[in-house]
C-alpha positions in Angstrom: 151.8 63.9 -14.1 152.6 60.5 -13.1 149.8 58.3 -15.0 149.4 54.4 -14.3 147.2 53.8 -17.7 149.3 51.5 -20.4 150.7 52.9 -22.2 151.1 55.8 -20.2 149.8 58.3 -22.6 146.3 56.9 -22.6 144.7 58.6 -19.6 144.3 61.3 -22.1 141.9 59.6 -23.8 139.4 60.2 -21.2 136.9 63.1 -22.2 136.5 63.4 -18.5 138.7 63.6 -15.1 138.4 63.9 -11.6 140.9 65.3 -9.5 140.8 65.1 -5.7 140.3 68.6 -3.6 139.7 69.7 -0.3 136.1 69.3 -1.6 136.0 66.1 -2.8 136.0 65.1 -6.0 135.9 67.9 -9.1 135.4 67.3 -12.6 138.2 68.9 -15.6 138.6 68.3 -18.4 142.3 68.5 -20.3 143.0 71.1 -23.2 146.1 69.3 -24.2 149.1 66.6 -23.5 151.9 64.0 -24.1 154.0 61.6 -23.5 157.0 62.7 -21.6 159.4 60.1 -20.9 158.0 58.4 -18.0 155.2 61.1 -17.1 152.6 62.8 -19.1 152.7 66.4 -19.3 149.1 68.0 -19.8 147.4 71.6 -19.7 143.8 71.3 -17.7 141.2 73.9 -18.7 141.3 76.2 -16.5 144.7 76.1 -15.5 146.1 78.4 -17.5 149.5 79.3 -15.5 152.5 77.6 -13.6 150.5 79.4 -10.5 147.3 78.2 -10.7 149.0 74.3 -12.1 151.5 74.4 -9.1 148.7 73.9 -6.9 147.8 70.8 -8.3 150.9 69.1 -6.7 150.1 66.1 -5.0 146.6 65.8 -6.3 145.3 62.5 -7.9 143.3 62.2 -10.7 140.8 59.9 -11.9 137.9 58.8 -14.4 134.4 58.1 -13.9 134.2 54.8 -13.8 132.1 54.0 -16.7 134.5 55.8 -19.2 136.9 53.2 -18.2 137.5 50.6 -20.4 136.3 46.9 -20.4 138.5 44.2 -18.7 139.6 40.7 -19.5 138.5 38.1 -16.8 142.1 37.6 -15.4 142.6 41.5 -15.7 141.5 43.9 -13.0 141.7 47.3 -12.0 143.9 48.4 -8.9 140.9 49.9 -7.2 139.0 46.5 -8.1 141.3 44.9 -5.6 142.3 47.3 -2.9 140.6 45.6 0.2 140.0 42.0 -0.9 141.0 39.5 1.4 143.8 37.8 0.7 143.4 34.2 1.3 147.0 31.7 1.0 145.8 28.2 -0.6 146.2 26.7 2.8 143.1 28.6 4.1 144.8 31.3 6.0 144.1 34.8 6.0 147.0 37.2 4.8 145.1 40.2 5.7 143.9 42.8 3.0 145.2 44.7 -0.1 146.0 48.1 1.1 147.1 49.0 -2.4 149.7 47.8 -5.2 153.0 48.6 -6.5 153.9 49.0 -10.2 157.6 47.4 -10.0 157.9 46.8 -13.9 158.2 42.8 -13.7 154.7 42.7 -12.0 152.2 44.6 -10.2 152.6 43.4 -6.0 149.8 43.9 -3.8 151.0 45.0 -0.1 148.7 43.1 2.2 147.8 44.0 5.8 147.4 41.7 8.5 149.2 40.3 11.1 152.1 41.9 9.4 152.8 43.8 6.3 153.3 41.4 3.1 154.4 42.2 -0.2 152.7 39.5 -2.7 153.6 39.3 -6.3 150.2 39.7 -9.0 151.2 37.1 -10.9 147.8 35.0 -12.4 147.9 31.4 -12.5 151.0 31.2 -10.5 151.3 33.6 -7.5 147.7 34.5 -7.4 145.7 31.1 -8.1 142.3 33.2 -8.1 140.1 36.5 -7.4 136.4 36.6 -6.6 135.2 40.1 -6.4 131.9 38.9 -5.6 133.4 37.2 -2.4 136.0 39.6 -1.9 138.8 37.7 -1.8 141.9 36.7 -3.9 143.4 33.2 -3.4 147.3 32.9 -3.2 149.7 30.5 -3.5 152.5 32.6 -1.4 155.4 31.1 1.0 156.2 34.0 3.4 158.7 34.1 6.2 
């Protein structure tokens, strides 16, 4: 599994995960895992064969939200800032997060508008301020 937790081997802290189904949401729970290179490999109860574990391909995984941990005030979660507005210091409207990129310098939020933007996450000097309570992040962003 591909996990976006840092480090990477810390989503198996969770007692509890969610992966995505055909029926929603469904609650596991994992017998074991590691670090592996850039992945985590881990063994789900229930899963107890490259069969029944090849059908989890493609599925995403999660944590109920209050097992997640505390954050900083200049640190967010991803899911915190999918569909904020994103707002250029000049006062005009970039469009919305559709999600972010993990590029190893810095996270970049791809913004939908007008046009498709890819906008560094960089506090205090690409992104001058969130509001999660307004919805909106504030950037200081030339675009062509």
């Amino acid at each position: 599994m591909y996990s976006y937790t840092e480090p990477r081997e810390a989503v198996l802290n969770y007692d509890r995960w969610l992966l995505s189904g055909n029926n929603g949401w469904q609650e596991a729970t994992v017998a074991e895992g590691q670090r592996h290179g850039k992945t985590v490999i881990v063994r789900i109860n229930g899963y107890d064969d490259r069969d029944q574990a090849a059908g989890l391909i493609g599925t995403e995984i999660g944590a109920p939200r209050d097992e997640l941990p505390e954050t900083d005030s200049d640190h967010y979660f991803w899911s915190d800032l999918e569909g904020l507005c994103v707002v250029h210091r000049d006062g005009t409207e970039l469009g919305k997060v559709d999600h972010l990129l993990e590029t190893g310098a810095n996270d970049v939020m791809v913004v939908k508008g007008e046009t498709e933007r890819l906008v560094p996450f960089v506090m205090d000097k690409v992104v001058l301020g969130v509001d999660l309570a307004k919805g909106e992040i504030r950037v200081d962003w030339e675009w062509d």
